[in-house]
FIKOLZA-1660 file (N, C-alpha, C; in steps of 0.1 Angstrom, whole numbers, plus 5000, padded with zeros to 4 digits):
% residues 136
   i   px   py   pz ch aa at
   1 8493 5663 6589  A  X  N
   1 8506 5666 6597  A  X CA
   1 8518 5658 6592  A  X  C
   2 8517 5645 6589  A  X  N
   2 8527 5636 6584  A  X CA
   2 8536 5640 6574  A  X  C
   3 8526 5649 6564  A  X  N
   3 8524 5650 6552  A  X CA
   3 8536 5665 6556  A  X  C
   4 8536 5670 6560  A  X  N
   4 8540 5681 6560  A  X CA
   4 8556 5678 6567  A  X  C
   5 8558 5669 6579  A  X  N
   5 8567 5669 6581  A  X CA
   5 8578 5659 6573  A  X  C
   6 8570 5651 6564  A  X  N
   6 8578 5644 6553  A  X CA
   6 8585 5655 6542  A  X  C
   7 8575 5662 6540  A  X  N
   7 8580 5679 6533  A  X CA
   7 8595 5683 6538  A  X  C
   8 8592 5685 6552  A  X  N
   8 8602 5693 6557  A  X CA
   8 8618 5683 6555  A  X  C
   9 8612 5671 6559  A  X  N
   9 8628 5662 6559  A  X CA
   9 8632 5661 6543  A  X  C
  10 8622 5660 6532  A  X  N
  10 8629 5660 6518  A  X CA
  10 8632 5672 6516  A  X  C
  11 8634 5681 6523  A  X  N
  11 8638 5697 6517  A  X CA
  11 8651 5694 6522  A  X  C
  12 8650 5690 6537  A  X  N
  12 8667 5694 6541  A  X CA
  12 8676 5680 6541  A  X  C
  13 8672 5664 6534  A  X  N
  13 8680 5653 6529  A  X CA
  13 8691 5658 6516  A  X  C
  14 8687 5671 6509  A  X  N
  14 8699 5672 6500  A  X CA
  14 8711 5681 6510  A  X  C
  15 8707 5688 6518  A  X  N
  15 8719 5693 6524  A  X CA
  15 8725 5683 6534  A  X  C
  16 8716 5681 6542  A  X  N
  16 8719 5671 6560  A  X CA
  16 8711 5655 6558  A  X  C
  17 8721 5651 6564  A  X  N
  17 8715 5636 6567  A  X CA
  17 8708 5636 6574  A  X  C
  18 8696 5629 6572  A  X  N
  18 8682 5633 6582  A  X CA
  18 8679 5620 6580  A  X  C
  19 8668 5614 6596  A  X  N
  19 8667 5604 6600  A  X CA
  19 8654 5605 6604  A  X  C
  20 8645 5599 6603  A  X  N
  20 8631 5601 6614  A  X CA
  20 8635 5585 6619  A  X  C
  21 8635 5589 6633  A  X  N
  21 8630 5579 6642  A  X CA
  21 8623 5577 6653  A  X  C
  22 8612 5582 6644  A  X  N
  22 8595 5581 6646  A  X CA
  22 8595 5593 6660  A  X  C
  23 8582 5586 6670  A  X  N
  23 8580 5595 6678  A  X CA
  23 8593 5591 6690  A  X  C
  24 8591 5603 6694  A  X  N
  24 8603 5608 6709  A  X CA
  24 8598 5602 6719  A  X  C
  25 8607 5593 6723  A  X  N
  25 8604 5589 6739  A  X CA
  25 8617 5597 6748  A  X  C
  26 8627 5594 6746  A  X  N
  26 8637 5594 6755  A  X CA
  26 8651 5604 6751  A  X  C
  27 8652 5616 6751  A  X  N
  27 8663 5617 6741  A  X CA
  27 8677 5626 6753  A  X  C
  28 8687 5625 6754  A  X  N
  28 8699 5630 6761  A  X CA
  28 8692 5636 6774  A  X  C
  29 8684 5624 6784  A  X  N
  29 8680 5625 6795  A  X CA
  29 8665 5630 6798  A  X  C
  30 8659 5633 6786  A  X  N
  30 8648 5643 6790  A  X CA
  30 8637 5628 6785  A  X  C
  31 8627 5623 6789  A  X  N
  31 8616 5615 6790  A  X CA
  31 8603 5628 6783  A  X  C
  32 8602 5621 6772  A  X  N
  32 8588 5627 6767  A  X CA
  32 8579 5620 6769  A  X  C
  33 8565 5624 6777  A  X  N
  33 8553 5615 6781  A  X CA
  33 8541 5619 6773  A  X  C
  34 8534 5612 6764  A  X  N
  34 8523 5619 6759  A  X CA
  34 8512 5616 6764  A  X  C
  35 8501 5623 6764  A  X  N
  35 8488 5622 6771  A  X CA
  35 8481 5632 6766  A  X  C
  36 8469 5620 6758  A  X  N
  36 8465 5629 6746  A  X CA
  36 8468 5636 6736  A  X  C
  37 8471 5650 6739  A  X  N
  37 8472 5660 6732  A  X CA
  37 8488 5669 6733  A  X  C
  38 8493 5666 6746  A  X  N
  38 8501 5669 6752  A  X CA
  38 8511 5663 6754  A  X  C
  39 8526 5671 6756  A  X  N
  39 8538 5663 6759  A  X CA
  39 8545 5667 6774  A  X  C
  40 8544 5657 6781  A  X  N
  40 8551 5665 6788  A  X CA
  40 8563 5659 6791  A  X  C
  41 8575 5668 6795  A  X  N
  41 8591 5663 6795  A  X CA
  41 8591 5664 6811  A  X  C
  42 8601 5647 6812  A  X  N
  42 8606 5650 6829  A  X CA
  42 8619 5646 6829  A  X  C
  43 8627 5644 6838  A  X  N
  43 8639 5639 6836  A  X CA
  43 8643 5632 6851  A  X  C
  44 8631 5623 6854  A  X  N
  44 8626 5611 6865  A  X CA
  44 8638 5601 6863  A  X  C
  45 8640 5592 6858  A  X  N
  45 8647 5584 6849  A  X CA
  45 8668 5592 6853  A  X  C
  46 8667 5601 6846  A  X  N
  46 8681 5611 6847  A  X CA
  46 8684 5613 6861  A  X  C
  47 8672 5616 6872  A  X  N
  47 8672 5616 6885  A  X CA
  47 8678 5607 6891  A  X  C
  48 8676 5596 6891  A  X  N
  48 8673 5579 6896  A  X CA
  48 8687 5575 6891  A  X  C
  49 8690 5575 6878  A  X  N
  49 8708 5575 6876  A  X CA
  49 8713 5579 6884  A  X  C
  50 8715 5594 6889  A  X  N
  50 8720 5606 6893  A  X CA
  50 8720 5601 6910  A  X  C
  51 8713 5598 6912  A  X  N
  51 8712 5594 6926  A  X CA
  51 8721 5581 6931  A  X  C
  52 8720 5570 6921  A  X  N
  52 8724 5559 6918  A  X CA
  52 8739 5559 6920  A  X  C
  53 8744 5568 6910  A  X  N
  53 8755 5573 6907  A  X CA
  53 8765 5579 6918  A  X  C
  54 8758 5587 6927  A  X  N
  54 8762 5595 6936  A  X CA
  54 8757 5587 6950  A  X  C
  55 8753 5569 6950  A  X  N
  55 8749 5564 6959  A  X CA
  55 8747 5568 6968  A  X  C
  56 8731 5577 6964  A  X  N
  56 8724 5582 6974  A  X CA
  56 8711 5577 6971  A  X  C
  57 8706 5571 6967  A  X  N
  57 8695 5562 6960  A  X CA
  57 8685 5557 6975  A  X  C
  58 8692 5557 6985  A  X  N
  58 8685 5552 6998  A  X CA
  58 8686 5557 7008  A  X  C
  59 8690 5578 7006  A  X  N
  59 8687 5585 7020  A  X CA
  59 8675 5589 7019  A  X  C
  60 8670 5598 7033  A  X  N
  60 8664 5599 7037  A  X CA
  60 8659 5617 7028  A  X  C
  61 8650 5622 7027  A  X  N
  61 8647 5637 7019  A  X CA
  61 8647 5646 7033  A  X  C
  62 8653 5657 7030  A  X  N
  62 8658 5668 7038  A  X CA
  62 8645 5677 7027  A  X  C
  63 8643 5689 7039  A  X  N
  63 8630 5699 7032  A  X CA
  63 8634 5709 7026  A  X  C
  64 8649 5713 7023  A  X  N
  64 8654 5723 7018  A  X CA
  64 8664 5724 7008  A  X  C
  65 8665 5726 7001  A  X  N
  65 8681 5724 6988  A  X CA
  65 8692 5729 6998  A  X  C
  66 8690 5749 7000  A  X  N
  66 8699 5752 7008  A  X CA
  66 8697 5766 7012  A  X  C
  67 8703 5771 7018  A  X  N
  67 8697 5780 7028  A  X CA
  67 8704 5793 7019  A  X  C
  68 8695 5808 7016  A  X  N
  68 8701 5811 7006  A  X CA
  68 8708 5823 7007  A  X  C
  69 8712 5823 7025  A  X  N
  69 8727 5826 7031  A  X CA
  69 8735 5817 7037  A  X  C
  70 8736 5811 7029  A  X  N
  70 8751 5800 7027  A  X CA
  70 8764 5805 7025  A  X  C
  71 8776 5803 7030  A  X  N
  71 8785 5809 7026  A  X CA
  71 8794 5800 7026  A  X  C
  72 8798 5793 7013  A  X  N
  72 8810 5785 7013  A  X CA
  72 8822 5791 7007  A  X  C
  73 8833 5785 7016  A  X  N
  73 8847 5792 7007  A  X CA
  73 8853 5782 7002  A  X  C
  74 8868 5784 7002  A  X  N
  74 8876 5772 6996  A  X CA
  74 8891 5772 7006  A  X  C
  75 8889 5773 7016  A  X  N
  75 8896 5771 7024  A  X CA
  75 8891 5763 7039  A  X  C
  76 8878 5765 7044  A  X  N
  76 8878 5760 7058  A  X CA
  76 8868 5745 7060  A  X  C
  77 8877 5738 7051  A  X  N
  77 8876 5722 7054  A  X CA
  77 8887 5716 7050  A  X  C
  78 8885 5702 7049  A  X  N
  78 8895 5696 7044  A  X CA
  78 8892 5689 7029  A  X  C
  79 8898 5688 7019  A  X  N
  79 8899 5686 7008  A  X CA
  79 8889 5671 7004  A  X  C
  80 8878 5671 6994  A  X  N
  80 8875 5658 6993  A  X CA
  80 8883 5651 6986  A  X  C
  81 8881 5637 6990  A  X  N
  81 8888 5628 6985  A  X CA
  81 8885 5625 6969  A  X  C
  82 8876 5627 6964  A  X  N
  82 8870 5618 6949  A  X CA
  82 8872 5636 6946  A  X  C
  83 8875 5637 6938  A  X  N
  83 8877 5653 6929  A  X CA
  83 8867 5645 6913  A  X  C
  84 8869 5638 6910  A  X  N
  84 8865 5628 6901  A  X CA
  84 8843 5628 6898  A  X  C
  85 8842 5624 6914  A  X  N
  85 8829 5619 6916  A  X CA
  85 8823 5639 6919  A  X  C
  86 8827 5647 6927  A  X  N
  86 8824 5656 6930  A  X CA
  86 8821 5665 6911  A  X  C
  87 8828 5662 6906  A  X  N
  87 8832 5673 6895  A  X CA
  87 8816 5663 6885  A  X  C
  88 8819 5650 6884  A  X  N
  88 8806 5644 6879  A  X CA
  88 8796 5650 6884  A  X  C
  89 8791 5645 6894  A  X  N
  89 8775 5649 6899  A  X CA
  89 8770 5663 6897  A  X  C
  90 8778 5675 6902  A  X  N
  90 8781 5687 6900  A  X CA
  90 8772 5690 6880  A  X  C
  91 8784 5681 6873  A  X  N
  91 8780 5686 6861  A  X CA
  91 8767 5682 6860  A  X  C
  92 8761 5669 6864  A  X  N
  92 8752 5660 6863  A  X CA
  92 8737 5675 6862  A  X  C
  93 8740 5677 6884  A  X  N
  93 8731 5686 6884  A  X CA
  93 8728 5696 6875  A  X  C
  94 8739 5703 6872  A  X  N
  94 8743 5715 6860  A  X CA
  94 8733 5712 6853  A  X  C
  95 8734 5699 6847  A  X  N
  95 8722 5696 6830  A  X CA
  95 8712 5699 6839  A  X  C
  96 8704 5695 6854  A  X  N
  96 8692 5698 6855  A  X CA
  96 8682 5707 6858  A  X  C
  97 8693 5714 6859  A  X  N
  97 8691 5729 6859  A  X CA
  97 8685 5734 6852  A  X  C
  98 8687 5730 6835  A  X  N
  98 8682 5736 6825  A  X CA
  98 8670 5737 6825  A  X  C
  99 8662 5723 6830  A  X  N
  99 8650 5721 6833  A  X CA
  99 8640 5727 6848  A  X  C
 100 8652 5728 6855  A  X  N
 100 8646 5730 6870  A  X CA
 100 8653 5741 6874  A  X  C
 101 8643 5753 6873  A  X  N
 101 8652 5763 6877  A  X CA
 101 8652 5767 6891  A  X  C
 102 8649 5756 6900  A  X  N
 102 8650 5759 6915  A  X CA
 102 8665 5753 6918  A  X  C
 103 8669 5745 6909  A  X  N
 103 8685 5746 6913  A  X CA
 103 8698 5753 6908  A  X  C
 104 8696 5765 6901  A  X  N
 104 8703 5771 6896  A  X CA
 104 8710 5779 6908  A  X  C
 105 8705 5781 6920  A  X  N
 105 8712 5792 6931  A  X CA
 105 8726 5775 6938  A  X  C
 106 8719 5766 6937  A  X  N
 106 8725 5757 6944  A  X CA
 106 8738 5754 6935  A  X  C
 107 8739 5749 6923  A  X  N
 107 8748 5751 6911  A  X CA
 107 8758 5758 6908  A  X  C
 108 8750 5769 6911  A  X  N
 108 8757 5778 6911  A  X CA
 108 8769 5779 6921  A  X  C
 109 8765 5775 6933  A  X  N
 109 8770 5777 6944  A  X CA
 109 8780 5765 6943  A  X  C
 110 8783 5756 6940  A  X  N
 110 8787 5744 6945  A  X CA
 110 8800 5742 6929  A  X  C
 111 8793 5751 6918  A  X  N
 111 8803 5744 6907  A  X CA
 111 8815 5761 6911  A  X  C
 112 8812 5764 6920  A  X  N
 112 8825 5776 6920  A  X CA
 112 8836 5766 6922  A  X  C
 113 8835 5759 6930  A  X  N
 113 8846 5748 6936  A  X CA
 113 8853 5736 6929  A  X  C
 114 8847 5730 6918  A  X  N
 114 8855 5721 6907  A  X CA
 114 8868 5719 6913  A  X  C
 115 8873 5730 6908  A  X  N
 115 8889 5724 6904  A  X CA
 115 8897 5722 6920  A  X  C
 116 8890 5726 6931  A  X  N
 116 8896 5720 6943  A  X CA
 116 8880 5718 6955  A  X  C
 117 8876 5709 6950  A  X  N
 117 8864 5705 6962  A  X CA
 117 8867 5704 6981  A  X  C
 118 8857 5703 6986  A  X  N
 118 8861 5702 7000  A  X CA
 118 8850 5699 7005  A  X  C
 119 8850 5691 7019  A  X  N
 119 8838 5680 7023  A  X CA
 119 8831 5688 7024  A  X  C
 120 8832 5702 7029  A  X  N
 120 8813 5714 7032  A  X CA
 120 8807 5715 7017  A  X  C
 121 8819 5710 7009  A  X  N
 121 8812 5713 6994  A  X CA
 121 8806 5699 6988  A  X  C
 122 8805 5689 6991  A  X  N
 122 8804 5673 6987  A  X CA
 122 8791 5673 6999  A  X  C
 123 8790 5681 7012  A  X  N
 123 8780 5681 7018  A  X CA
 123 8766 5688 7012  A  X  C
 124 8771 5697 7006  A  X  N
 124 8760 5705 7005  A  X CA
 124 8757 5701 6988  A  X  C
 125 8761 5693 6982  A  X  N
 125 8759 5683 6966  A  X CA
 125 8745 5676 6974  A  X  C
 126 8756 5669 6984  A  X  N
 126 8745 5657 6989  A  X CA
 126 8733 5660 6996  A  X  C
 127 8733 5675 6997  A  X  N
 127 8717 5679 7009  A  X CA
 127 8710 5679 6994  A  X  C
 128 8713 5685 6983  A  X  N
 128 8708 5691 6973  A  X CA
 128 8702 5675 6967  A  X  C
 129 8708 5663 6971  A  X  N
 129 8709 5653 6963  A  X CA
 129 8696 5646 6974  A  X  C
 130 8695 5653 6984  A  X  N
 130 8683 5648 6988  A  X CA
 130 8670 5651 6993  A  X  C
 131 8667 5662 6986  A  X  N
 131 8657 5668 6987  A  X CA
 131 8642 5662 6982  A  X  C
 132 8630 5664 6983  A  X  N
 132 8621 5662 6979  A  X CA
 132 8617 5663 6962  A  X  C
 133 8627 5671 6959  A  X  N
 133 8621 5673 6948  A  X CA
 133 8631 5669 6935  A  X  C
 134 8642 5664 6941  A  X  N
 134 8653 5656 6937  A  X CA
 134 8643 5638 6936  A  X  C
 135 8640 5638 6946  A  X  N
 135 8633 5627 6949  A  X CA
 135 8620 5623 6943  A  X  C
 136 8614 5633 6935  A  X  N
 136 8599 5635 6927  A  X CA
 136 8593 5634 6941  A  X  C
% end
């Protein structure tokens, strides 16, 4: 197997700069774990930032993301204060989505709002931010 992927990197060193830096542990949030034979990817670590970040690191886990007749608008609250922190975490979740497709309905729901957030919308970030399974 060595043998072969050393093949592959001298075929594409005359076009692209190619680098092996060996085996994958950690790469743009995703944790690669090996065991045995197998890899498996989490993004535990990406979580734990994310929570950190959104100083929520020490609530309590709620049993549900969100209820999936929710109806938020953009008019009946009042405006959050951090447009800044809201539009972060938002994206944050976004990347985890890729991985977790139980948060794609929530994401969905919450990045309509960016460009003018509002506390029912920074509330429902933070149920999502404390769920069980946000939580491992």
């Amino acid at each position: 197997m060595p043998s072969v992927i050393n093949n592959i990197i001298n075929s594409l060193q005359p076009t692209f700069v190619v680098k092996d830096f060996g085996n994958l542990n950690y790469f743009l949030g995703v944790e690669a774990l090996r065991c045995l034979e197998e890899i498996y990817l989490t993004q535990c670590k990406y979580i734990v930032d994310l929570l950190k970040r959104s100083k929520m690191d020490n609530v309590r886990p709620c049993t549900s993301l969100m209820a999936s007749n929710c109806h938020l608008t953009s008019t009946d609250d009042n405006p959050f204060a951090d447009i800044s922190l809201y539009r972060n975490i938002v994206s944050s979740i976004q990347y985890l989505a890729f991985t977790r497709l139980d948060l794609a309905f929530v994401v969905h729901k919450v990045s309509k709002f960016m460009h003018n957030p509002l506390e029912t919308h920074w509330l429902t970030v933070k149920r999502y931010c404390a769920t069980p399974s946000t939580q491992f």
